[in-house]
mmCIF file of the N, C-alpha and C atoms, coordinates in Angstrom:
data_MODEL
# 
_entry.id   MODEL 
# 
loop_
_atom_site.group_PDB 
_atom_site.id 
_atom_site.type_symbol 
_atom_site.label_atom_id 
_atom_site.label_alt_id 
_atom_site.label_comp_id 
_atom_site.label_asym_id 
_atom_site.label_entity_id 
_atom_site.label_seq_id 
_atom_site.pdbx_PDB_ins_code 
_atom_site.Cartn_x 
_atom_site.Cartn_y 
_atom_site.Cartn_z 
_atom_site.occupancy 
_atom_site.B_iso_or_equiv 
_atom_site.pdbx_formal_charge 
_atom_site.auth_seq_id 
_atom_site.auth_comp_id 
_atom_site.auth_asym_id 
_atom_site.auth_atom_id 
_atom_site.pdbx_PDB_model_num 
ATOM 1  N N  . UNK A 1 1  ? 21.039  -16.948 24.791 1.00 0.00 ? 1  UNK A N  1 
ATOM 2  C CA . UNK A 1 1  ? 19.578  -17.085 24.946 1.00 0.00 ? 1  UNK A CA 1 
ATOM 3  C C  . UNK A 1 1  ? 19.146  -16.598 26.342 1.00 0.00 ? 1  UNK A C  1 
ATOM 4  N N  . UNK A 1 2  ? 19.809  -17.112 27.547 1.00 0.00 ? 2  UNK A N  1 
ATOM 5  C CA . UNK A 1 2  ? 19.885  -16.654 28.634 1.00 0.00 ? 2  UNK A CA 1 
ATOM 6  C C  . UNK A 1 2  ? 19.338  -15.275 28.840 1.00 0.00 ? 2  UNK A C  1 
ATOM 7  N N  . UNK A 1 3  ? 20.262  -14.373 28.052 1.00 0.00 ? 3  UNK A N  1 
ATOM 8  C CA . UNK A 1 3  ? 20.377  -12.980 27.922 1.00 0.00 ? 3  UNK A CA 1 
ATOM 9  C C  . UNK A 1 3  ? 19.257  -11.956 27.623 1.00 0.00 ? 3  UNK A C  1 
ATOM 10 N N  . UNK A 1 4  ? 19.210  -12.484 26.394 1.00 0.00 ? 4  UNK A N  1 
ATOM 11 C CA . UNK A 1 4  ? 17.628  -12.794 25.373 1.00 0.00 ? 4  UNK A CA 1 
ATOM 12 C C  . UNK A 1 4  ? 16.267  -12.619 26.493 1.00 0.00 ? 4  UNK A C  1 
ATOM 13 N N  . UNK A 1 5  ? 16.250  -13.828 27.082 1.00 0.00 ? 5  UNK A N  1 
ATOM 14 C CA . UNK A 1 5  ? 15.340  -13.857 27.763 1.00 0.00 ? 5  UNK A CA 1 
ATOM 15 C C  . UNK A 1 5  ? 14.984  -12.979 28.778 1.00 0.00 ? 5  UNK A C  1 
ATOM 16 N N  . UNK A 1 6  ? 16.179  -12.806 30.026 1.00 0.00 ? 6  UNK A N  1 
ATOM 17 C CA . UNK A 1 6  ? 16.362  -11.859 30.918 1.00 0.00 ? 6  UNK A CA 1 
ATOM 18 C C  . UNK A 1 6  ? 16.388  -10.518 30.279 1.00 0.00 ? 6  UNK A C  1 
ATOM 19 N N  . UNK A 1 7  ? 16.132  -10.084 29.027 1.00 0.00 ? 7  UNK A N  1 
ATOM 20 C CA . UNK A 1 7  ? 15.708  -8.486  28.665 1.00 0.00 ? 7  UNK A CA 1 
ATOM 21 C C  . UNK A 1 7  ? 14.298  -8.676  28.327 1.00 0.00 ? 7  UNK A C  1 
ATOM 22 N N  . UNK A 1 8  ? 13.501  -9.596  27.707 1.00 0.00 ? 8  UNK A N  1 
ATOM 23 C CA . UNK A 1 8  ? 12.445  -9.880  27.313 1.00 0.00 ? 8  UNK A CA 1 
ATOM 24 C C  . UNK A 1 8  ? 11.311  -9.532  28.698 1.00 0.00 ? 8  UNK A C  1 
ATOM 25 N N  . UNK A 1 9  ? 12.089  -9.920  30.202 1.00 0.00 ? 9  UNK A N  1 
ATOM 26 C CA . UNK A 1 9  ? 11.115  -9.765  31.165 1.00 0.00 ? 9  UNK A CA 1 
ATOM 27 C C  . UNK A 1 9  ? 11.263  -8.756  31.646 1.00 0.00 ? 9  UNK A C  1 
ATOM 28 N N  . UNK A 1 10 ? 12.652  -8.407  31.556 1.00 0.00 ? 10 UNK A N  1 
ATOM 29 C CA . UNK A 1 10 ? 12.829  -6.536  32.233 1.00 0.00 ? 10 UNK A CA 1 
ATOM 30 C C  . UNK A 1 10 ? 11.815  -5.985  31.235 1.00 0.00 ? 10 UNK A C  1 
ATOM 31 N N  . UNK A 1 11 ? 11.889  -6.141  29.813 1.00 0.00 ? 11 UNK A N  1 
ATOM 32 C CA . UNK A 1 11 ? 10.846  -5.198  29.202 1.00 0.00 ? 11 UNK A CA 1 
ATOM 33 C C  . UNK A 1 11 ? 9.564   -5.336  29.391 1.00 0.00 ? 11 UNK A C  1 
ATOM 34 N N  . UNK A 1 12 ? 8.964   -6.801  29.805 1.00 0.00 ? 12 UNK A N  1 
ATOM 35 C CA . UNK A 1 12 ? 7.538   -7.085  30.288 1.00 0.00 ? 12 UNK A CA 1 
ATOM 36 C C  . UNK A 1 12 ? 7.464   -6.118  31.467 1.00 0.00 ? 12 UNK A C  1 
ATOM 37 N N  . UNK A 1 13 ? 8.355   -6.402  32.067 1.00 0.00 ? 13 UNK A N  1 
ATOM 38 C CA . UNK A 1 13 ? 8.420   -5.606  33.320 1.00 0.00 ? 13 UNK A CA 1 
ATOM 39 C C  . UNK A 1 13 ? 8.273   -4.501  34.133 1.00 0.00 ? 13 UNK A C  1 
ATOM 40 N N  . UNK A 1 14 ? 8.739   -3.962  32.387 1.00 0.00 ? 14 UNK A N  1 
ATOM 41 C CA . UNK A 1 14 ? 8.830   -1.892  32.545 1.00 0.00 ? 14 UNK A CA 1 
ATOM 42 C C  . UNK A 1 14 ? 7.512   -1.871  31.823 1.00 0.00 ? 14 UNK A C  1 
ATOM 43 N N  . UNK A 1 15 ? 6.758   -2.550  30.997 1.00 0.00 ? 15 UNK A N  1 
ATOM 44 C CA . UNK A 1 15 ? 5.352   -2.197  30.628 1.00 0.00 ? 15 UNK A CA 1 
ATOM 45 C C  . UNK A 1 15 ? 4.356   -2.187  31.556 1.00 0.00 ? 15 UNK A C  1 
ATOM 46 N N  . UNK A 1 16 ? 4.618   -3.052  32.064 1.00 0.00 ? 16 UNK A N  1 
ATOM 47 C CA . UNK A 1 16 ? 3.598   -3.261  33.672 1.00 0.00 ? 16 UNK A CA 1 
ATOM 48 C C  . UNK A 1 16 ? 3.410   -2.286  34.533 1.00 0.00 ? 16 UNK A C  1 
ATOM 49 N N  . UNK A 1 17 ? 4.988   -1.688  34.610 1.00 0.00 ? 17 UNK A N  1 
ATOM 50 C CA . UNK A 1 17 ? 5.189   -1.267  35.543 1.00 0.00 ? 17 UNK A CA 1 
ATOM 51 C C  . UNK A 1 17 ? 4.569   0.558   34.974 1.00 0.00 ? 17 UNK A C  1 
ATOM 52 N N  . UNK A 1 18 ? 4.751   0.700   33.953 1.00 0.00 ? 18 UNK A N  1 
ATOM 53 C CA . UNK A 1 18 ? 3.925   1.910   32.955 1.00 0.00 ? 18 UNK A CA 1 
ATOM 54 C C  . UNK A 1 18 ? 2.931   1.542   32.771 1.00 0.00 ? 18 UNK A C  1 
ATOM 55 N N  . UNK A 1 19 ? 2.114   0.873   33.112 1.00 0.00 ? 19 UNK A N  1 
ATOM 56 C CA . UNK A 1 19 ? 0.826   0.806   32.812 1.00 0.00 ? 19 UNK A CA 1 
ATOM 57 C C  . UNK A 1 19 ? 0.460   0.782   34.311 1.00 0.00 ? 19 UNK A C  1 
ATOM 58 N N  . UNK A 1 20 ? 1.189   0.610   35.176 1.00 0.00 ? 20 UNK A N  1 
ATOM 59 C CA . UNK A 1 20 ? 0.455   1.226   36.865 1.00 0.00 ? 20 UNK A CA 1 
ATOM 60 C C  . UNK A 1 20 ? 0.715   2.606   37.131 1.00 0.00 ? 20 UNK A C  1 
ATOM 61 N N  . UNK A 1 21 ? 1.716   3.084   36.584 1.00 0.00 ? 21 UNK A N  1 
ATOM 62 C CA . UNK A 1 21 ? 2.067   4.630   36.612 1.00 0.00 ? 21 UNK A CA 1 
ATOM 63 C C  . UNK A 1 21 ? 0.725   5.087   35.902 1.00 0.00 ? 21 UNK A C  1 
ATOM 64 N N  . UNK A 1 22 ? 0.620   5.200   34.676 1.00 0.00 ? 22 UNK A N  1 
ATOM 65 C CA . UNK A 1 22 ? -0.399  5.820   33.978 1.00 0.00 ? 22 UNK A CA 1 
ATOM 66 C C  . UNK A 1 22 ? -1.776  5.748   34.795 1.00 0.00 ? 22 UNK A C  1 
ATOM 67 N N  . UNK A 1 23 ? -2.210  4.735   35.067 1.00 0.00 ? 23 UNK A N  1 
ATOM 68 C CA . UNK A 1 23 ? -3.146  4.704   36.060 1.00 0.00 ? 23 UNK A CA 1 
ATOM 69 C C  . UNK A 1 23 ? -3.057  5.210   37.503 1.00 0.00 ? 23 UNK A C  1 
ATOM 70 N N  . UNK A 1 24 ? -2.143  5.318   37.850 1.00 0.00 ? 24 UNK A N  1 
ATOM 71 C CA . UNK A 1 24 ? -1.759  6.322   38.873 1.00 0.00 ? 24 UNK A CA 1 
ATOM 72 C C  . UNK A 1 24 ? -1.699  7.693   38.551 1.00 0.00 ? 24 UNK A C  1 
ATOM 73 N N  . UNK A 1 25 ? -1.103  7.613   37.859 1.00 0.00 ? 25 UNK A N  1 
ATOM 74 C CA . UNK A 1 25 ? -1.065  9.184   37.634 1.00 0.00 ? 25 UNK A CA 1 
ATOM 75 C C  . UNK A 1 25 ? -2.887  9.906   37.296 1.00 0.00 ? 25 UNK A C  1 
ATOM 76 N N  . UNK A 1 26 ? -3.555  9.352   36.385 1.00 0.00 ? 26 UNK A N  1 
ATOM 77 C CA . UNK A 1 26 ? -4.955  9.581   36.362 1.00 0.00 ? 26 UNK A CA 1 
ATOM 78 C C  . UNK A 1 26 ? -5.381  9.666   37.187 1.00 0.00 ? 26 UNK A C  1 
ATOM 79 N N  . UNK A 1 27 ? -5.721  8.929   38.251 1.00 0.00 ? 27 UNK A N  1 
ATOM 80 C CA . UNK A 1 27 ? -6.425  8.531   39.452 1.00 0.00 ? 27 UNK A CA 1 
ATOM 81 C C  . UNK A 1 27 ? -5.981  9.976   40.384 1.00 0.00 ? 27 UNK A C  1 
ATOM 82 N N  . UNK A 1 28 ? -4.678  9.913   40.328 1.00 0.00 ? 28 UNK A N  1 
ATOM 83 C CA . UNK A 1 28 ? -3.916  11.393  41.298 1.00 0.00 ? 28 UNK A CA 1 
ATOM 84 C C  . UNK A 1 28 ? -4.451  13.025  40.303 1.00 0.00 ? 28 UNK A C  1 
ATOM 85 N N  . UNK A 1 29 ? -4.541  13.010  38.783 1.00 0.00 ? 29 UNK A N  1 
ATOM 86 C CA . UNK A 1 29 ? -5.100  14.044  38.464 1.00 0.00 ? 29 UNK A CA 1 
ATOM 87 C C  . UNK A 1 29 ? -6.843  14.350  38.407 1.00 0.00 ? 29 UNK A C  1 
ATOM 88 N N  . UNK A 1 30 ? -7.344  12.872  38.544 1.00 0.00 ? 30 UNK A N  1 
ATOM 89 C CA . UNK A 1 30 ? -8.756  13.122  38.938 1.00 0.00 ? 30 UNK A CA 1 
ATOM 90 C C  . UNK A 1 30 ? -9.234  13.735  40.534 1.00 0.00 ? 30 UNK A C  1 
ATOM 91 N N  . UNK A 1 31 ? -8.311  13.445  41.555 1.00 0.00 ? 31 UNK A N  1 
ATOM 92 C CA . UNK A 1 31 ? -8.187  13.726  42.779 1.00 0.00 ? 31 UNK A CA 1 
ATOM 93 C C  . UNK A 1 31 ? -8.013  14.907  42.928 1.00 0.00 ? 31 UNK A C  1 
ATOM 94 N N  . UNK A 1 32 ? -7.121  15.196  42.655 1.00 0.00 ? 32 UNK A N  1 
ATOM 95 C CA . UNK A 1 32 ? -6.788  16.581  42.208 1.00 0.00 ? 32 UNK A CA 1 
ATOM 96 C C  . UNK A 1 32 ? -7.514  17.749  41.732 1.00 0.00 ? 32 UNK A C  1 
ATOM 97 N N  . UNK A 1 33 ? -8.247  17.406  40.914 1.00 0.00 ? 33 UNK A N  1 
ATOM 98 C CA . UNK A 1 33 ? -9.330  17.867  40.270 1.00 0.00 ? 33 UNK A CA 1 
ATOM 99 C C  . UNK A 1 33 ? -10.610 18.217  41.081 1.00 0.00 ? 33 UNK A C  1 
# 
Protein backbone atom coordinates (compact mmCIF):
# COMPACT_ATOMS: atom_id res chain seq x y z
CA UNK A 1 0.00 0.00 0.00
CA UNK A 2 2.92 2.10 0.97
CA UNK A 3 4.04 1.78 -2.62
CA UNK A 4 0.62 2.36 -4.06
CA UNK A 5 0.50 5.46 -2.50
CA UNK A 6 4.05 6.89 -3.07
CA UNK A 7 3.28 6.47 -7.09
CA UNK A 8 -0.19 7.97 -6.70
CA UNK A 9 1.72 11.39 -5.58
CA UNK A 10 4.68 11.17 -7.96
CA UNK A 11 1.82 11.01 -10.54
CA UNK A 12 -0.15 13.99 -8.82
CA UNK A 13 3.05 15.38 -8.98
CA UNK A 14 4.09 15.09 -12.64
CA UNK A 15 0.48 16.56 -13.48
CA UNK A 16 1.14 19.65 -11.62
CA UNK A 17 4.15 19.85 -12.59
CA UNK A 18 2.69 19.66 -16.62
CA UNK A 19 0.28 21.83 -16.04
CA UNK A 20 3.03 24.67 -15.01
CA UNK A 21 5.07 23.73 -18.04
CA UNK A 22 2.13 24.18 -20.40
CA UNK A 23 1.48 27.44 -18.96
CA UNK A 24 4.89 28.32 -19.27
CA UNK A 25 5.47 27.41 -22.27
CA UNK A 26 2.32 29.69 -23.58
CA UNK A 27 3.19 32.60 -21.68
CA UNK A 28 7.06 32.18 -23.35
CA UNK A 29 5.29 31.71 -26.97
CA UNK A 30 3.03 34.71 -26.40
CA UNK A 31 6.28 36.72 -25.50
CA UNK A 32 7.77 35.67 -28.17
CA UNK A 33 5.30 36.62 -30.38
Amino acid sequence: MTSFTRIDRLKRRAEKLNKLHDKISVLLSRLSL
